[in-house]
MDAnalysis code that builds the backbone (N, CA, C; Angstrom):
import MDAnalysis as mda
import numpy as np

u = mda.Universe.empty(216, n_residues=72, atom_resindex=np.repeat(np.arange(72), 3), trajectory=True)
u.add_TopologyAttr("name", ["N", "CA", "C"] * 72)
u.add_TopologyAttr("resid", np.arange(1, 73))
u.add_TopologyAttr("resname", ["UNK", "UNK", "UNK", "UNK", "UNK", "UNK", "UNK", "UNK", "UNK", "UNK", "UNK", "UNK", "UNK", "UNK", "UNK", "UNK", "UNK", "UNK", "UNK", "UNK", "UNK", "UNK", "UNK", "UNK", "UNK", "UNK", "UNK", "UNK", "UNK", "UNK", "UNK", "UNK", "UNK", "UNK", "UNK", "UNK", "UNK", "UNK", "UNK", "UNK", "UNK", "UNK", "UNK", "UNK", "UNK", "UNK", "UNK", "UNK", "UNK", "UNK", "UNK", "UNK", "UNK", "UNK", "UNK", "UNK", "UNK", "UNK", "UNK", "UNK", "UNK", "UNK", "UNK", "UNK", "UNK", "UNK", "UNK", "UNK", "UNK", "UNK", "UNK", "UNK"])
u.atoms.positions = np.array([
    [48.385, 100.730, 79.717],
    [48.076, 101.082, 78.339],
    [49.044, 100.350, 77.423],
    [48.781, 99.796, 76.620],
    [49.197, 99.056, 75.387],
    [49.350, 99.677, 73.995],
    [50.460, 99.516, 73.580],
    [50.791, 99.946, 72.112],
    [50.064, 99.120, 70.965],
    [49.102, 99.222, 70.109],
    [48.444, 97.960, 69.486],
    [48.562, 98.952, 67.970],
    [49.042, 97.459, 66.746],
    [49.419, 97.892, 65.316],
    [48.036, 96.988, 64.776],
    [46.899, 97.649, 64.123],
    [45.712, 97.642, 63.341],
    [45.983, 97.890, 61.902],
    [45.756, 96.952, 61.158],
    [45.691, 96.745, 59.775],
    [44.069, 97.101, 59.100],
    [43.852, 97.702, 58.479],
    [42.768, 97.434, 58.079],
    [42.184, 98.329, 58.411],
    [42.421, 99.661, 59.310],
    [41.523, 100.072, 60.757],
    [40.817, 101.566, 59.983],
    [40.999, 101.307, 58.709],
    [40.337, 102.583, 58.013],
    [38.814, 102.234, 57.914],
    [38.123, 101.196, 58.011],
    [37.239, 100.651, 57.805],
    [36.513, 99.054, 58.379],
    [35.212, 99.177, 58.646],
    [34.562, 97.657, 58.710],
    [35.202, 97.213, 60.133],
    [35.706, 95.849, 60.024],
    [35.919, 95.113, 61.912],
    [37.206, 96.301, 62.133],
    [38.306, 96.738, 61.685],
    [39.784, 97.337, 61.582],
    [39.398, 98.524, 62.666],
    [38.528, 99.370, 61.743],
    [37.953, 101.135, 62.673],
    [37.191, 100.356, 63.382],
    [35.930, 99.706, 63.721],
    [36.071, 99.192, 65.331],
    [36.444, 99.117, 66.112],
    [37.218, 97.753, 65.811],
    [38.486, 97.941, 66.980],
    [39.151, 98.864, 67.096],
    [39.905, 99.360, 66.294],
    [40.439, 100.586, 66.729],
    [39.999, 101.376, 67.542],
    [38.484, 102.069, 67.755],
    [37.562, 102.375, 67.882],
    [37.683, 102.283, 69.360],
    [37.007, 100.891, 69.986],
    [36.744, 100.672, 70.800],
    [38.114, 100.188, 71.923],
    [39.362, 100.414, 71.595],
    [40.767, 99.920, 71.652],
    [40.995, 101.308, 72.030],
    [40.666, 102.261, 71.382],
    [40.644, 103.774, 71.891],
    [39.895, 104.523, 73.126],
    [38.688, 103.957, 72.739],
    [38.014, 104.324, 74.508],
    [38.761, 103.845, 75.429],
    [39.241, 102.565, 75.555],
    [40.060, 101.639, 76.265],
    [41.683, 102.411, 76.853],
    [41.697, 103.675, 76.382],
    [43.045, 103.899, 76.670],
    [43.875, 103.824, 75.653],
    [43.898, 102.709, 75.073],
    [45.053, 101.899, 74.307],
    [45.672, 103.131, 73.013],
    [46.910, 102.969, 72.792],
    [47.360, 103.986, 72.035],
    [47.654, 102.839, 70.777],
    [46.753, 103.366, 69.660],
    [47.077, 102.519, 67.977],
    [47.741, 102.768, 67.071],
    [48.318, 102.401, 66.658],
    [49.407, 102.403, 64.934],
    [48.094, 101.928, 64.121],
    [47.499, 103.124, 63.113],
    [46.763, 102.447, 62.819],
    [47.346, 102.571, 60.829],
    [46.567, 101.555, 60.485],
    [47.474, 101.056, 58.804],
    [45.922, 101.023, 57.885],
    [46.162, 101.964, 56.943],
    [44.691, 101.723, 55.960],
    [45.042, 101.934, 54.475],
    [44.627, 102.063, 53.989],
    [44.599, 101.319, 52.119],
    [45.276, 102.501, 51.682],
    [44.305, 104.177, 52.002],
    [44.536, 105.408, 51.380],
    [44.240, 106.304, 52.644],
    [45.361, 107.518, 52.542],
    [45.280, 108.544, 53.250],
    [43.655, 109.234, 53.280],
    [43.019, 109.139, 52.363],
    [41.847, 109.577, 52.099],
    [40.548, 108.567, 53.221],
    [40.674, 107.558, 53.083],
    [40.386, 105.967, 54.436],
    [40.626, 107.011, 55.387],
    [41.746, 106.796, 55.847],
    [42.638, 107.233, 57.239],
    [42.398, 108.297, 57.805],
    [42.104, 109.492, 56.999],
    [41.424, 111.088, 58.125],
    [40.062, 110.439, 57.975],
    [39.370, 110.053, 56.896],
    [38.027, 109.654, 57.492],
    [37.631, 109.138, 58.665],
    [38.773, 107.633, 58.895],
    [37.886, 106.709, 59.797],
    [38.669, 107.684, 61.155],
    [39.730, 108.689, 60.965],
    [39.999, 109.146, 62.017],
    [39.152, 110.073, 62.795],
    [38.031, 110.935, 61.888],
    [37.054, 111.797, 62.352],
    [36.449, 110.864, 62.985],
    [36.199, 109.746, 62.612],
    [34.557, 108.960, 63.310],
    [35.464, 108.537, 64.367],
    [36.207, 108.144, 64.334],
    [36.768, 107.542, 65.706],
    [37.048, 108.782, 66.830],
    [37.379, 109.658, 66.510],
    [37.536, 111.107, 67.627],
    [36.533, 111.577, 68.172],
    [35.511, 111.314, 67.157],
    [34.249, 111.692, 67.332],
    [33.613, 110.484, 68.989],
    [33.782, 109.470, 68.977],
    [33.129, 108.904, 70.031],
    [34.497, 108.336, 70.874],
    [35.897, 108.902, 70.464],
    [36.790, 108.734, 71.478],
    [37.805, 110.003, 71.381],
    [37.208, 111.060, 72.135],
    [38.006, 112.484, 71.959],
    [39.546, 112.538, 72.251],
    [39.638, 111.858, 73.053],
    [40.893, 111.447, 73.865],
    [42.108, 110.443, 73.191],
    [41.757, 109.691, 71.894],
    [42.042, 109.149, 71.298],
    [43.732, 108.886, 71.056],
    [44.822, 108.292, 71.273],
    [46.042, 108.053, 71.083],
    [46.531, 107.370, 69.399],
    [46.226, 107.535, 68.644],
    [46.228, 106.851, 67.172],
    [46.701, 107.644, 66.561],
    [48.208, 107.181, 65.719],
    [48.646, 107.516, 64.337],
    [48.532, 106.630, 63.688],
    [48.298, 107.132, 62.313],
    [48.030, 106.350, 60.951],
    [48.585, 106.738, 60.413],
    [48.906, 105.812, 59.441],
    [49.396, 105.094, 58.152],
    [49.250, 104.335, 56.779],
    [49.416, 105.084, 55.308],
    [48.714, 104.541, 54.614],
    [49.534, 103.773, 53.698],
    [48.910, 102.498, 53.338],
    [50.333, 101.373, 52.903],
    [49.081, 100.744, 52.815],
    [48.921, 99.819, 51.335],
    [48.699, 98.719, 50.746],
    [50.153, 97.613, 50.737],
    [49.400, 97.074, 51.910],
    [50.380, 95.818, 52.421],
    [50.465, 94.523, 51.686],
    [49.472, 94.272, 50.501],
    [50.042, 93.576, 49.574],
    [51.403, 93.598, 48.786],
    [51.717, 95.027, 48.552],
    [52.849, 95.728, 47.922],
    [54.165, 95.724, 48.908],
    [55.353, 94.945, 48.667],
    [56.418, 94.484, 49.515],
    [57.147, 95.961, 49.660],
    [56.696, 96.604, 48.842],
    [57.734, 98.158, 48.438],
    [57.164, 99.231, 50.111],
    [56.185, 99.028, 49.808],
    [54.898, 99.516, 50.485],
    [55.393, 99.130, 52.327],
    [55.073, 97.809, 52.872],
    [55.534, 97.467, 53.609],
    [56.773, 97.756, 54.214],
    [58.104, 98.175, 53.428],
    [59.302, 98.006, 53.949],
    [59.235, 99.685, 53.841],
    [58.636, 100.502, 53.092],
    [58.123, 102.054, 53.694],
    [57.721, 102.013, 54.872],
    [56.796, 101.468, 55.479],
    [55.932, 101.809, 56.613],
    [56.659, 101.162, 57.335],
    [57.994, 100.520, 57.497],
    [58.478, 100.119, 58.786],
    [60.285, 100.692, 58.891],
    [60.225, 101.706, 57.925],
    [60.969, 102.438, 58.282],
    [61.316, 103.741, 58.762],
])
């Protein structure tokens, strides 16, 4: 099992993979725009991976302020 960091994963290709990275075992750091994104795409993803290993995180990674939050 693999530790994997997903950008994006609140939505579109991001919650996919995540998604399917989750059936897989794989445990995700997952990173999305708004906390409001993030329990969403987290229901749909539990929903077809019960077993699921994923914490999230909400950080607009354009924002340098933002970034040096989420990696501390």
């Amino acid at each position: 099992m693999k530790t994997i960091v997903i950008t994006g994963a609140s939505s579109g290709i991001g919650m996919e993979t995540a998604c399917v990275l989750c059936k897989k075992g794989h445990q995700i750091i997952a990173v999305g725009h708004s906390m409001e994104n993030c329990e969403r795409a987290n229901k749909r993803i539990l929903t077809e991976a019960p077993d699921a290993k994923i914490v999230w995180f909400a950080a607009d990674l354009m924002q340098q302020r933002e970034v040096i939050d989420i990696s501390l």
